[in-house]
Phi, psi and omega in degrees: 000312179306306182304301189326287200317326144330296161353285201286282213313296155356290150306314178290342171282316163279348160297293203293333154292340183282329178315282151339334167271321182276338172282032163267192196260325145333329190243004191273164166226155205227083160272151138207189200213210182263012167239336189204139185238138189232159174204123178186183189264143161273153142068232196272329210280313196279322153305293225259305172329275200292007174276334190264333183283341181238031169098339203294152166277138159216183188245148136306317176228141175321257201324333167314159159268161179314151146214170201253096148359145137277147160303151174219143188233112186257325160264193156099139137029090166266189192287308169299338158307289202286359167258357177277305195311307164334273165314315156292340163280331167291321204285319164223071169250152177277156178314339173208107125342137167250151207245180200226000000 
């Protein structure tokens, strides 16, 4: 019982590290256009990302069986992102809105 358990850490130390890897800038991809600019994963890297990022069933291999990921949050957002995101959006929105 004790080796399973090793096992699994043991895997679970490389998923996070392989994790750890796609957020470099080598696996990111950068688009845009004159209304919107993006940053995300292409391709196998993008497939794999959003499987650990939501939870997902996938095979490790073709021949394998499904298996269902742990979330894991490989992008996204911290609390102080999203109040620097906030703040920066108040600051050059004008003071008054106009309503519809």
């Amino acid at each position: 019982m004790g080796s399973d358990l090793r096992g699994k850490q043991g895997r679970i130390q490389r998923t996070m590290k392989m994790l750890q890897k796609l957020r470099t800038a080598r696996f990111m991809k950068a688009r845009s256009n004159s209304n919107v600019i993006s940053v995300g994963f292409t391709g196998r890297i993008a497939r794999i990302a959003r499987v650990h990022q939501f939870g997902l069933k996938d095979r490790a291999e073709r021949s394998a069986p499904d298996v269902r990921y742990e979330q894991r949050e490989v992008l996204g957002f911290t609390d102080a992102d999203l109040e620097l995101i906030r703040d920066t959006l108040l600051t050059h929105l004008p003071d008054q809105v106009p309503t519809h």
